[in-house]
C-alpha positions as CSV (number, residue, x, y, z in Angstrom):
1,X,21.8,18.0,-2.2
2,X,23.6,15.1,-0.2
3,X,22.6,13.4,3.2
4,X,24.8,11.0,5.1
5,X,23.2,9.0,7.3
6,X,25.6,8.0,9.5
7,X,26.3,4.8,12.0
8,X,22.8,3.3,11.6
9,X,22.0,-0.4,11.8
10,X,21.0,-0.7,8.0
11,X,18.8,-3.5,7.1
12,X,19.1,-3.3,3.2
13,X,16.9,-5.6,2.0
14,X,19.3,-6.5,-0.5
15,X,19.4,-10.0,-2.5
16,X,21.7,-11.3,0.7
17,X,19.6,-9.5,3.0
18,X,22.5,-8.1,4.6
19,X,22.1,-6.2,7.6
20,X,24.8,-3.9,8.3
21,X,26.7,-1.1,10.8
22,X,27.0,1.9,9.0
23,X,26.6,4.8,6.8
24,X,24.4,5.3,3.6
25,X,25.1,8.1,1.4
26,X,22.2,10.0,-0.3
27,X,22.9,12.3,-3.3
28,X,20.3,13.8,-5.8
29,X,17.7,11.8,-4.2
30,X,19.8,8.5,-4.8
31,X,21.7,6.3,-3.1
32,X,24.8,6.4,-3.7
33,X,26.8,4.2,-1.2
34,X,26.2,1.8,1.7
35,X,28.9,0.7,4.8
36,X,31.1,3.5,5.6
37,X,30.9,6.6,3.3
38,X,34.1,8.8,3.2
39,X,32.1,11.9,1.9
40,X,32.1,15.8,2.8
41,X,28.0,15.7,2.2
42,X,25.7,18.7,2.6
43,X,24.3,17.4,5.4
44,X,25.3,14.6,8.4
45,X,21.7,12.8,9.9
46,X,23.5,11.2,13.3
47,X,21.4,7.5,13.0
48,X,23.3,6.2,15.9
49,X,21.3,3.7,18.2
50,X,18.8,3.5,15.1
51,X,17.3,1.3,12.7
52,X,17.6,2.4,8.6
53,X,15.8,0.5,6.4
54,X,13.6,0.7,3.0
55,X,10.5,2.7,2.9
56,X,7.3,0.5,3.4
57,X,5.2,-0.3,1.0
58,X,1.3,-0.4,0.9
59,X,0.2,-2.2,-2.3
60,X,-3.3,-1.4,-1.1
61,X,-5.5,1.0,0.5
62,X,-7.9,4.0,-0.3
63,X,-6.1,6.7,1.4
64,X,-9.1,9.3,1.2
65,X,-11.1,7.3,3.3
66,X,-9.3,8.2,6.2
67,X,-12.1,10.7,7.1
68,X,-14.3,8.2,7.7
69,X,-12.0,6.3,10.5
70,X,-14.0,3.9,12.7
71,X,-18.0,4.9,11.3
72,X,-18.5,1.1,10.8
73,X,-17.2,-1.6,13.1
74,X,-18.2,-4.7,14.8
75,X,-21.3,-4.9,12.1
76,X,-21.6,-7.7,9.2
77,X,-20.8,-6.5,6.1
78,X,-23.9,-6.1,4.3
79,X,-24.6,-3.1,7.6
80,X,-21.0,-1.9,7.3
81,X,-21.5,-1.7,3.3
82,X,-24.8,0.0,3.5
83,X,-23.3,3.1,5.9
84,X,-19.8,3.0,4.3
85,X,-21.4,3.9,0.7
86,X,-24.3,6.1,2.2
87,X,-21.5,8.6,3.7
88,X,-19.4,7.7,0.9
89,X,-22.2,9.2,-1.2
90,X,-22.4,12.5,0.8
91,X,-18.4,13.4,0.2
92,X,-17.3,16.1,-1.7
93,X,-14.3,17.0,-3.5
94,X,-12.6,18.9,-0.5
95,X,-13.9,15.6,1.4
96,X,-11.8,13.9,-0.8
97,X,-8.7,16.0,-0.5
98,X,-8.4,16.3,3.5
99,X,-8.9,12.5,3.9
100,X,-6.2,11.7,1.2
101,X,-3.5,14.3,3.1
102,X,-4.8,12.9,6.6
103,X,-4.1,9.5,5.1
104,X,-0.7,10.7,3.6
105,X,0.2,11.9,7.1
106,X,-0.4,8.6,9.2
107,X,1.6,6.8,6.4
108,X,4.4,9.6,6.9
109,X,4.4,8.9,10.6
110,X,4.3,5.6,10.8
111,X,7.0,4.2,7.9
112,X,5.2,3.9,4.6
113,X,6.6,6.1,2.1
114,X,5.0,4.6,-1.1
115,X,1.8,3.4,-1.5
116,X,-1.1,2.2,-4.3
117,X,-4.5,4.1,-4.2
118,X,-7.8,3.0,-6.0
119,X,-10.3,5.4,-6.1
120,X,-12.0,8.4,-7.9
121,X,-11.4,12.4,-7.6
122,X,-7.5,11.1,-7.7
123,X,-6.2,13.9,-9.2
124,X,-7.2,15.8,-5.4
125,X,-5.5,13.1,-4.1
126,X,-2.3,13.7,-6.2
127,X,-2.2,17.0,-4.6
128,X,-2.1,15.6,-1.4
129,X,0.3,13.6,-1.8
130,X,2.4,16.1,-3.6
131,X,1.8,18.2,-0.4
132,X,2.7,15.7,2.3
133,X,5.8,14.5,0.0
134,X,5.1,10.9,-0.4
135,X,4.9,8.6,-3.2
136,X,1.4,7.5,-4.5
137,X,0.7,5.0,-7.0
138,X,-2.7,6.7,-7.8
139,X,-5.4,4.3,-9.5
140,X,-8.7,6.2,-10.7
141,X,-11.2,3.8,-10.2
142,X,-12.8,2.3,-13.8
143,X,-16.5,0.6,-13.4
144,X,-19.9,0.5,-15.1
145,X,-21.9,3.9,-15.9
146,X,-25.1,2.4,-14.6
147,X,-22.9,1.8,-11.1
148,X,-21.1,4.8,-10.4
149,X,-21.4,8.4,-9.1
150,X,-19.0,9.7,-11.4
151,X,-20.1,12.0,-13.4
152,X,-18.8,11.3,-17.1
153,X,-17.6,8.0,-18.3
154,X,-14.9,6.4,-15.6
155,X,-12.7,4.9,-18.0
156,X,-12.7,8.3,-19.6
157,X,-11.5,9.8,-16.2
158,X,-9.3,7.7,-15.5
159,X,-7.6,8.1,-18.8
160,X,-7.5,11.4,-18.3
161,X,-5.6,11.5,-15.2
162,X,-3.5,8.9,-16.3
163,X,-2.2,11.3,-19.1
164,X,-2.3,14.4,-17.2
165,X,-0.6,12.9,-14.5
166,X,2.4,10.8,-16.1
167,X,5.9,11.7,-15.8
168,X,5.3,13.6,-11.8
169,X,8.2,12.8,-9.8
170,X,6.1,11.2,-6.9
171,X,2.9,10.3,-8.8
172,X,2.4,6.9,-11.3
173,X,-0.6,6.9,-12.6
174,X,-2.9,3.4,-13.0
175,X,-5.7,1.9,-13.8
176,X,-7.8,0.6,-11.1
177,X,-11.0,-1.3,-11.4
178,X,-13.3,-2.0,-9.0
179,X,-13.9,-5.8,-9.5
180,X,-16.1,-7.8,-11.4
181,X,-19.0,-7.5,-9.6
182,X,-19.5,-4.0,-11.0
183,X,-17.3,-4.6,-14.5
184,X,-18.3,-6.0,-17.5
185,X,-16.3,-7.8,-19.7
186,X,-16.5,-4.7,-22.2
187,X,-15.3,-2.3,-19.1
188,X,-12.7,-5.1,-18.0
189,X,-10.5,-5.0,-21.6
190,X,-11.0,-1.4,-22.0
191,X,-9.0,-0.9,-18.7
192,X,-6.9,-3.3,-19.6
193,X,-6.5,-1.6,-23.3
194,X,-5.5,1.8,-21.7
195,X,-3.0,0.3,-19.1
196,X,-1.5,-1.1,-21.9
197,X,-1.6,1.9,-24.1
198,X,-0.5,4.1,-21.1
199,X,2.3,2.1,-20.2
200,X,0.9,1.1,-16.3
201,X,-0.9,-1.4,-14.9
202,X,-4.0,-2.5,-13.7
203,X,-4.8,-2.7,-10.4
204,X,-8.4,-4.5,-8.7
205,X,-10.4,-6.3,-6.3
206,X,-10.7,-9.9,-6.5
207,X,-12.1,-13.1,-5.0
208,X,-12.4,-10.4,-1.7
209,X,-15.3,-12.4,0.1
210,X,-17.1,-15.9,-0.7
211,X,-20.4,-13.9,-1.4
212,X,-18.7,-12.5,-4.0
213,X,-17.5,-15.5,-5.5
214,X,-20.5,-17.5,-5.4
215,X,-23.0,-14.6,-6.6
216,X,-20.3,-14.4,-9.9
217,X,-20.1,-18.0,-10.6
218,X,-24.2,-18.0,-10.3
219,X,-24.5,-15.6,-13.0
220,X,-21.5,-17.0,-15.1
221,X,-20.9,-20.2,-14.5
222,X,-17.2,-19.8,-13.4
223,X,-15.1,-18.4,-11.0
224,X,-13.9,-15.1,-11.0
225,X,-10.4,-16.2,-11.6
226,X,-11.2,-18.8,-13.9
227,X,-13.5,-16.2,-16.1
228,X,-10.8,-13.4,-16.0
229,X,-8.1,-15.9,-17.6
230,X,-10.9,-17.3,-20.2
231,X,-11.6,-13.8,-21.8
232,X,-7.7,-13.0,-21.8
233,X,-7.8,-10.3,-19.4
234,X,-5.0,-11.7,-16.6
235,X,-1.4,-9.6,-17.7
236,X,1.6,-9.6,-16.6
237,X,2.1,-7.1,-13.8
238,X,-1.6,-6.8,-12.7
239,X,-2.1,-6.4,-8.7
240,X,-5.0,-7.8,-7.4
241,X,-5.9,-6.9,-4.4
242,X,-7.2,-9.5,-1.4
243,X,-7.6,-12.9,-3.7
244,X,-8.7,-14.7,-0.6
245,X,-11.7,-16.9,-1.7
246,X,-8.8,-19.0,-4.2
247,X,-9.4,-22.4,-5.6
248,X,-5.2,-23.9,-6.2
249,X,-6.4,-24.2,-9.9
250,X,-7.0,-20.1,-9.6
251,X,-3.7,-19.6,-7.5
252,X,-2.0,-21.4,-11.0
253,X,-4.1,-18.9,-13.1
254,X,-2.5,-16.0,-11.4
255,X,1.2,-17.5,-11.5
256,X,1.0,-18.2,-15.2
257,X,-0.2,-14.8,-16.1
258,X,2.3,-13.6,-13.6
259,X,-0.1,-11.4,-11.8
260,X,0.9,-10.1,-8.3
261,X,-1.4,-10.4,-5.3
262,X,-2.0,-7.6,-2.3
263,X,-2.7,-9.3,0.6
264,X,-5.0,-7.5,3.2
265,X,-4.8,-9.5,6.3
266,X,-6.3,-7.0,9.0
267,X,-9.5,-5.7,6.6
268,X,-10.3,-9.6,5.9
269,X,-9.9,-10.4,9.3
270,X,-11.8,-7.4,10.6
271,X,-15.0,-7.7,8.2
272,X,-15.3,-11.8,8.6
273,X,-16.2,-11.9,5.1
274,X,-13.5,-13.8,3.0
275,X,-11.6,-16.7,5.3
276,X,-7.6,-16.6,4.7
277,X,-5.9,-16.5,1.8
278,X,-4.2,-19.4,0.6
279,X,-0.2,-17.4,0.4
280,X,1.9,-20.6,1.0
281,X,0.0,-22.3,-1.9
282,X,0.5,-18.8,-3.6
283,X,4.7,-19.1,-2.5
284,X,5.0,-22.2,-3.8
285,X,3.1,-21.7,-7.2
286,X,5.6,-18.7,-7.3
287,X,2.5,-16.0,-7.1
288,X,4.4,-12.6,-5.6
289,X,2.6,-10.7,-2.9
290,X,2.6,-7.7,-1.4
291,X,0.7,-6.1,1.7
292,X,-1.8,-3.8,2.1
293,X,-4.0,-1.8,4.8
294,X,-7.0,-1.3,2.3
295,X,-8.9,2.2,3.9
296,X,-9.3,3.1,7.2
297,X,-13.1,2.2,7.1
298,X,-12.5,-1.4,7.1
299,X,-9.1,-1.0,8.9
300,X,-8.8,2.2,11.1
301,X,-5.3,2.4,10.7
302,X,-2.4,2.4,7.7
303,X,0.2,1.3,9.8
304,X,2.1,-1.2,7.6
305,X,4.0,-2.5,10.6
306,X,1.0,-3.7,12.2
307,X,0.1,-5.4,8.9
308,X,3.5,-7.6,8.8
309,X,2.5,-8.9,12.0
310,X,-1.0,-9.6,11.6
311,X,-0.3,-11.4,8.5
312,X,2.6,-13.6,10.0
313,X,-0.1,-14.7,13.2
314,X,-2.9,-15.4,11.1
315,X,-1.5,-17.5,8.9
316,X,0.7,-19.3,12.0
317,X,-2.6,-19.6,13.7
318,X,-4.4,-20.9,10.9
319,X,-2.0,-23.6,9.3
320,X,-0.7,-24.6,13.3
321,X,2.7,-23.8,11.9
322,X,4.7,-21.3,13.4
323,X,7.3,-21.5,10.6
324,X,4.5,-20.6,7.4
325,X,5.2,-16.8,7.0
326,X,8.5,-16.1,9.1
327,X,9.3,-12.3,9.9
328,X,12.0,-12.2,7.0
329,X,9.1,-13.0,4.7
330,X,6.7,-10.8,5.9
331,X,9.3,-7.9,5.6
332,X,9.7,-9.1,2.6
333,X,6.0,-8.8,1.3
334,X,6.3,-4.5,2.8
335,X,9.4,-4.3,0.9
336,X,11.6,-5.8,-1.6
337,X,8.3,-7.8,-3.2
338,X,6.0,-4.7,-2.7
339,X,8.2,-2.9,-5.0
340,X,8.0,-6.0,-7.8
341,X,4.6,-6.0,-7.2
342,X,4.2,-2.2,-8.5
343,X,7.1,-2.9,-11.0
344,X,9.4,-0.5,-9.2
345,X,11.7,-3.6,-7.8
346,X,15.0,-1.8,-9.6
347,X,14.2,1.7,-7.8
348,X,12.6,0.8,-4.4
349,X,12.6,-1.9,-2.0
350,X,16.0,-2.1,-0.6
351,X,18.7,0.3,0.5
352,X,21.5,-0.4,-2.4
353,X,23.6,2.1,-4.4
354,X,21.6,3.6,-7.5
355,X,17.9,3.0,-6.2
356,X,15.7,5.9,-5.2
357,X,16.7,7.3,-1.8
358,X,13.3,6.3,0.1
359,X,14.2,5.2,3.5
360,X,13.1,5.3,7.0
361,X,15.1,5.6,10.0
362,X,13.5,4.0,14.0
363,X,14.7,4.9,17.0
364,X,15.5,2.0,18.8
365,X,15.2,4.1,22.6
366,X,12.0,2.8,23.0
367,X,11.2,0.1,25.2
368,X,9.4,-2.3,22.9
369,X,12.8,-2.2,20.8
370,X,15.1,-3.0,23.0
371,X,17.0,-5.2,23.0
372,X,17.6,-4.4,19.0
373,X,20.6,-6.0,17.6
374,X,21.7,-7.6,14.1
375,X,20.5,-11.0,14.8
376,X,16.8,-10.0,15.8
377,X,16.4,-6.7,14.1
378,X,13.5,-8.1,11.6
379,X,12.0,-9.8,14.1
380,X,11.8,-6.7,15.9
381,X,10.0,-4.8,13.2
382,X,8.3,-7.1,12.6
383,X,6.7,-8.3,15.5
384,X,7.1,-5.5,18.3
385,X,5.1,-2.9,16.1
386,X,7.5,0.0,16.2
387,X,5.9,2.7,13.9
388,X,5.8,4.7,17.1
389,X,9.8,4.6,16.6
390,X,9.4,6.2,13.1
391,X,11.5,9.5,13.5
392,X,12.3,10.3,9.7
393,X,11.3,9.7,6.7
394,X,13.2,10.6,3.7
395,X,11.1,9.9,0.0
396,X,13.2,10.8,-3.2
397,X,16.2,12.3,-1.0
398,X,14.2,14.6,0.9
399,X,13.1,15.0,4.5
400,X,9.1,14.3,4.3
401,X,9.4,13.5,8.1
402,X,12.3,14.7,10.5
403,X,12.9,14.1,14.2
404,X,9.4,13.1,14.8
405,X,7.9,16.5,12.7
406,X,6.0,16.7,9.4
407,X,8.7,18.8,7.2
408,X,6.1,20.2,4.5
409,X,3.3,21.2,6.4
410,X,1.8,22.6,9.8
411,X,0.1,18.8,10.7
412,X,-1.6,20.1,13.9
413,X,-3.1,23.4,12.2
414,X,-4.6,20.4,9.4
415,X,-5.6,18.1,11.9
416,X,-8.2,20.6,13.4
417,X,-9.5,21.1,9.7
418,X,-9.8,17.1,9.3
419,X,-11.7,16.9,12.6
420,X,-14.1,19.5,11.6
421,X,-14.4,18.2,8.3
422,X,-14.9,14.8,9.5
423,X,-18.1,15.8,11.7
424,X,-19.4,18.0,9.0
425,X,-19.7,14.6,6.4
426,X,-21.2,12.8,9.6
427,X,-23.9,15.5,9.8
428,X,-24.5,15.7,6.1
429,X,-24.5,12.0,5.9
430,X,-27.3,11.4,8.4
């Protein structure tokens, strides 16, 4: 199968960062050219007046918790913790499933076509993403027995769907676990033994919120950070997810062990529980970072557009410097470094011949987008907010999105059945 897309403004994302007029050229769910493609393909996609760039990235989120949109705001976080896990508690395995296709759906719509998922019942969420077409980087979360609702030991789960789940076209199995405050030591190297033996990575919170931080280095004497690289858990590849509440001396910790950060700027901001994470001392220490949404409880939304902005105002806000995360970076963070971050940087990430064909294509006939040109096309994404202009989405060289329409299944038929199962948890829950 072969797709031209044709007469597009292409921001590749490529090491020049080239932004182009023309054509890219999709074969076999590759790309195969960029510029102007003399090709007789199976199929012309007219991307006139449009934007084509790389499929966004979102290094972090918990995509099944999109049933339980908006049930917890404008509370302190010990109240929004305490009804978060007591619906949490009440959700069952279909629950699970119409949340993570729900989830799947927004992401569809609104630009992201790969994202990294912690949490458990993953292999229900594999099936939703299969369903919906996207690709999920599926972390089954590891922690304690005496903590968890799991039944049977998580790190035996999540080996479990780690090797029953390897080798999917769409799916990359992990190991994800939860954070310290619920992982021993013991719990901590056994993850990071099975990533290892598995071939992945390991995925976690850390360092999310100064409670957290303080209550850890009560009890150990150290900071989380500075107890993860003591015991020799820190590896190469890791992604941590938040690492707000950072000492410099812990920002050096994560460089040397080359672990990659995902920064959640709208879930910190929203729960007032961490302060701001310290990403120019993270830049300059040479720490990579990603973006992500984190789950729609503590968000309400998985729209990685609005997370490049959010990011590039809070940090402008906070240092006085309008400069510290320009729009080129941020795209950067939902792209090109998103894909490092997940160790996919020589598949994903950019629009250049030979890497996956994952790319999204905006109409720019929308008034926040225009004017759109070459000169202030990343500004535009950045900072107008356009995953309302999302009208395809094409994820390993096939339609998952197309002229504004879910391809692989009927989305308003589902969307009664999430709404119905959404009050149903609330009932159960109460």
């Amino acid at each position: 199968m072969s797709i031209l897309v044709k007469g597009g403004l292409v921001v590749t994302q490529n090491w020049k960062r080239e932004v182009l007029k023309g054509d890219v050229l999709i074969e076999n769910g590759k790309i195969v050219s960029v510029g102007h493609a003399k090709a007789r393909p199976d199929e012309v996609v007219d991307a006139s007046g449009c934007i084509v760039m790389p499929g966004l990235i979102n290094c972090h989120t918990h995509v099944a918790m999109s049933l339980m949109r908006s049930i917890a705001d404008d509370v302190k976080l010990d109240k929004f913790l305490d009804k978060t896990f007591a619906i949490d508690a009440k959700r069952t395995p279909e629950d699970v499933a119409v949340g993570a296709t729900l989830g799947c759906l927004e992401m569809a719509r609104s630009g992201t076509t790969t994202f990294v998922d912690m949490y458990y019942s993953e292999d229900a969420i594999a099936k939703s993403v299969e369903e919906v077409g996207l690709r999920g980087y599926l972390g089954w979360t590891v922690l304690d027995e005496k903590f968890t609702t799991q039944k049977g030991k998580p790190i035996k789960n999540c080996e479990d769907f780690i090797r029953s789940h390897k080798g999917k076209p769409l799916i990359k199995p992990l190991v994800a676990l939860q954070g310290v405050y619920v992982c021993s030591d013991e719990t901590l190297m056994e993850g990071k033994e099975l990533a290892a033996k598995e071939k992945t990575f390991c995925h976690y919170h850390l360092s999310e919120t100064r409670l957290e931080v303080y209550e850890f280095q009560k009890l150990r004497g150290k900071r989380p950070v500075e107890h993860l690289a003591e015991i020799g858990f820190l590896s190469k590849g890791d992604l941590a997810a938040h690492s707000v509440w950072l000492t410099i001396n812990e920002v050096r910790a994560l460089a040397r062990a080359e672990v990659n950060v995902a920064h959640c700027p709208t879930s910190n901001m929203k729960l007032a529980s961490g302060g701001i994470a310290p990403l120019p001392e993270m830049f300059h220490e040479g720490v990579n970072v990603s973006l992500g949404t984190d789950g729609c409880s503590s968000n309400n939304t998985l729209d990685m557009f609005l997370e490049m902005k959010f990011a590039s105002l809070m940090h402008k806000a906070h240092r006085w410097d309008a400069a510290v995360l320009p729009a080129q970076k941020c795209l950067d963070m939902a792209t090109v470094d998103a894909a490092k971050c997940i160790g996919a940087d020589k598949e994903l990430g950019s629009i250049e011949p030979g890497k996956k064909a994952d790319l999204i294509i905006l109409d720019c006939a929308v008034p926040s987008m225009v004017p759109t040109r070459p000169d202030n096309v990343v500004a535009n994404l950045v900072y107008a907010s356009p995953s309302h202009a999302v009208r395809d989405s094409i994820i390993d060289g096939k339609f998952v999105l197309r002229d504004r329409k879910i391809v692989n299944l009927d989305e308003m038929k589902f969307l009664k059945r999430a709404d119905v199962a959404a009050d149903q948890l609330l009932a159960r829950a109460k």
